[in-house]
N, C-alpha and C positions, 0 to 999 in steps of 0.2 A: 130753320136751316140746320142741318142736320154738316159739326165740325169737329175735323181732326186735327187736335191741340198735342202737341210734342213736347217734352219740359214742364209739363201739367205739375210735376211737384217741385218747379224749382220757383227762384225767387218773381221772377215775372211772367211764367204759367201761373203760379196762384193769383195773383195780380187779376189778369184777365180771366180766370174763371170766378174769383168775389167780386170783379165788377156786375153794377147792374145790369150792364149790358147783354153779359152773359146768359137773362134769367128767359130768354126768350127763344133759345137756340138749345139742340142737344147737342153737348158736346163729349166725343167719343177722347179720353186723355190718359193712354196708357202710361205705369209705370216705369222707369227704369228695369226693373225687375221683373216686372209683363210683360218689357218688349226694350229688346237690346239693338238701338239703333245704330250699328255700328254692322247689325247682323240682316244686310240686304235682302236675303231671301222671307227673312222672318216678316221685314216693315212691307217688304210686296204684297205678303200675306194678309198682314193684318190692315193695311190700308184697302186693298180688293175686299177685305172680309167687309169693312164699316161701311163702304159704299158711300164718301160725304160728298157736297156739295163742295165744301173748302176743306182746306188743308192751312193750318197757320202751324209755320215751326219756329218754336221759340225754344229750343231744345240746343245745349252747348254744352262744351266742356271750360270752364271760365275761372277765371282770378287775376289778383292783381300781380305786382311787378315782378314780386318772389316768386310766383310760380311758374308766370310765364317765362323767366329765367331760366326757372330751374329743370324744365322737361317740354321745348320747345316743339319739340318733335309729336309729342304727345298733343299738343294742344293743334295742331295743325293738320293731324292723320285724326286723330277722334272730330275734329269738328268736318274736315272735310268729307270724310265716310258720312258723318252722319248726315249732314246736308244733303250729298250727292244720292243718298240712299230713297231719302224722303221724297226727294224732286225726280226721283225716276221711278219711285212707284207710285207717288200722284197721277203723274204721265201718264202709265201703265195703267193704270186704273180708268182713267179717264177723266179726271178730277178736272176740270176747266178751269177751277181761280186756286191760286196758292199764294198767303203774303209771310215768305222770309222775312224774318228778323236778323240785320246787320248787323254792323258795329263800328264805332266811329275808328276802328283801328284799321278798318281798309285804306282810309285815306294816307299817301304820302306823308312820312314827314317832313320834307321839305315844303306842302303845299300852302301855298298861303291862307293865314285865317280873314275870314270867318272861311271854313271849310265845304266847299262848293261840290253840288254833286258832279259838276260836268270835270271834278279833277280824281276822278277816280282813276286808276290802274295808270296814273299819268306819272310814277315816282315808285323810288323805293320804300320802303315801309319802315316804322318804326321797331329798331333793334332789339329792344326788350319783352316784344310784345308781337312779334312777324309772324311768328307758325301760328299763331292766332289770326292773326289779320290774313294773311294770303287764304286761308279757308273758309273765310267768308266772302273774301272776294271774289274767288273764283265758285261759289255757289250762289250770290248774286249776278254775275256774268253767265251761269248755268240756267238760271230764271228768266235772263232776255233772250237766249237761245230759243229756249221749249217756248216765250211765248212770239216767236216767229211763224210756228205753226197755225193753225187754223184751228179755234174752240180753246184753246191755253190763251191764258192769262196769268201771269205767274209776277208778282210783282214782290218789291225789296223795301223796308223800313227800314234808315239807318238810325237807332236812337243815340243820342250822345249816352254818357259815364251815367249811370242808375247807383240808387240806391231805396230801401226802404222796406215793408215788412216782409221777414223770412228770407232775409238776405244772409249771406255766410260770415258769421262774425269771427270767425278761426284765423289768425294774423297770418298765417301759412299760405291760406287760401282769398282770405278776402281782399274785398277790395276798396279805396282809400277811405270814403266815408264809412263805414263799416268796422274797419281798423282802427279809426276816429276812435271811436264813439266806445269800442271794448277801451282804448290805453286812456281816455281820458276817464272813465266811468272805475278803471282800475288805478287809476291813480284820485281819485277821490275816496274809494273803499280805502285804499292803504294808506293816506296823510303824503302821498309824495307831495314834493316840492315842485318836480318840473316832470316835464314831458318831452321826447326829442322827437327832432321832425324834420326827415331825409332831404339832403338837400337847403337851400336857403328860403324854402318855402314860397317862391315867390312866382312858381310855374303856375301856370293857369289854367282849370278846369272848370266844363262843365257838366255837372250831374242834376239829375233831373227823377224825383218820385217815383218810383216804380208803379202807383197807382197812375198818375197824368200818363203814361204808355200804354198802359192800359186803356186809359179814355181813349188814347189816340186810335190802338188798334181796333177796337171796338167800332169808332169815327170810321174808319178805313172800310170796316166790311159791311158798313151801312150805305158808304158813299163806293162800291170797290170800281165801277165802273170811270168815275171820276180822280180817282187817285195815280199821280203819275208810278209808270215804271219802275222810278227807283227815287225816293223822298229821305231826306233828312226828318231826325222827330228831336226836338230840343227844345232850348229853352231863348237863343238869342242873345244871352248874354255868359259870363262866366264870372268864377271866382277864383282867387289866389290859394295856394293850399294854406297858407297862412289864416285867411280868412276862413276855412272851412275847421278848422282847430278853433277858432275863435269864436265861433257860432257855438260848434259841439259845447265847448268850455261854460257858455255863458248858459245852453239849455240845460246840462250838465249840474252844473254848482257849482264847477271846481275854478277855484283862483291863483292856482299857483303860475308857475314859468315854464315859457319853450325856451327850447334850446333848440342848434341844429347840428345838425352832423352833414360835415360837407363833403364827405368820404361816398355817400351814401348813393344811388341811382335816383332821376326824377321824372324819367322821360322827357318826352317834348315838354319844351317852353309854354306851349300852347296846343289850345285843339276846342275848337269853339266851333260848330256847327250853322252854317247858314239856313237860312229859316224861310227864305223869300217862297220854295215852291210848298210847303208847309203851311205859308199865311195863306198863300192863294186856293190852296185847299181847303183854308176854314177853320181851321184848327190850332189852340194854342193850350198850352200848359197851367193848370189850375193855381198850385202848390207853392207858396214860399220855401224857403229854405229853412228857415225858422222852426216852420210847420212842418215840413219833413222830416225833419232830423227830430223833433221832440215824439213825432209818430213811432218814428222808428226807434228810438231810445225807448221811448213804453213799451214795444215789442220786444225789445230784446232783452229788458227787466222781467217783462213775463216769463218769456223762456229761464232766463238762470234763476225764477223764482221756482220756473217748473222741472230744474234739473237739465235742462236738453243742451 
């Protein structure tokens, strides 16, 4: 099968193209720099040019709570162009299946956990984090339109919070685990005593391997005809951020103290991902936490071994 991968060099495009699943499909994965998704007439182009069978975009503009803070507007105009770019030149092209990659920040924050697909567009969205979420949303709800048509099937993945190799470790940009794992790895080079951690640490998330989304997606385009419309991809359960310091800490080395800082933003209390039409599709998450994070700690020793 002959596919077009969006994000190919970002943290979860590499993901699905080092999966094994990958090794049996060509897959067509322009760069940032080969191909500016934001620039409609170019991805018309180049998606008519590659002629795929599918289309997966897993292509975004992404970070955690300081950024989305800090240029909300941007995060909301860049993902929505890009989305909306991709899904209309799929269309145009004639592309029959597309599987969009979501984000658990479509959902309401007032909606009850565990987080149900049937409460989408059902609330307002999470304030720190909205121009991001409304662009996903509304390229998810762009996905059930086109596959109204006849020959489209265009279907949405919502994965919970990710982490893991070739993720952005820059505190500006990343996002919570990722963040982890630079201040406590930085605070073991330099003998600190403690560590501070926004908020009273006691909100609850879940993050889940950037490899197991991988599995999943992969699952997805093997099963595409069985997989609902619009699916949650997680893990079923969550952890405290407390707990996620605690882990880093112990794969880590370091032994020193948290502290918190209760000045600080933490978003929702919660945001835990329901799992039920996920099980029924056959598909669950490999990866402890444990194991992820010490993955991903050896990745990210590489790189500041290799300067990046």
């Amino acid at each position: 099968m002959k596919i077009f991968l969006t994000g190919g060099r970002g943290m979860v495009g590499r993901a699905i193209q080092e999966h094994a699943g990958a090794g049996t499909h060509d897959i067509v994965a322009p760069t940032s720099t080969e191909l500016d998704l934001t620039d409609r007439p170019a991805v018309m182009a180049a998606i008519q040019a590659a002629a795929p069978d599918l289309v997966i975009h897993a292509a975004g503009r992404v970070g955690g709570i300081q950024a989305n803070m800090a240029d909300p507007a941007a995060f909301l105009a860049d993902n929505m162009d890009m989305g909306f770019n991709v899904v209309h030149a799929a269309r145009a092209a004639g592309v029959g299946q597309l599987l969009n990659l979501g984000s658990s920040c479509m959902y309401p924050h007032d909606a009850p956990n565990p987080l149900h697909e049937d409460n989408l567009g059902k609330g307002e969205l999470e304030p720190t984090n909205e121009g991001y979420g409304l662009a996903k949303l509304a390229v998810a709800r762009l996905c059930d339109f086109v596959s109204q048509s006849k020959g489209f099937s265009y279907k949405t993945l919502i994965p919970c919070n990710l982490y893991g190799l070739h993720d952005k470790f820059d505190p500006e940009v990343s996002h919570l685990v990722p963040a982890i794992i630079r201040k406590i790895h930085e605070a073991r080079q330099s003998g600190a005593p403690s560590v501070e951690i926004w908020g009273d640490g006691t909100a609850r998330r879940e993050f889940m391997f950037s490899g197991d989304l991988a599995d999943a997606v992969w699952h997805a385009v093997t099963h595409f005809a069985d997989l609902p419309g619009c699916m949650n991809i997680g893990l079923g359960h969550d952890h405290s951020i407390n707990d996620y310091y605690a882990e880093a800490a112990k794969v880590i080395g370091w032994q020193g103290e948290f502290t918190h800082d209760l000045t600080r933003p933490t978003g929702m209390k919660q945001k835990l991902l329901a799992v039920g039409r996920q099980t029924a599709f056959g598909w669950s998450p490999k990866t402890s936490l444990q194991e992820g994070i010490a993955r991903t700690y050896a990745h990210f020793q590489e790189m500041e071994g290799a300067g990046a």
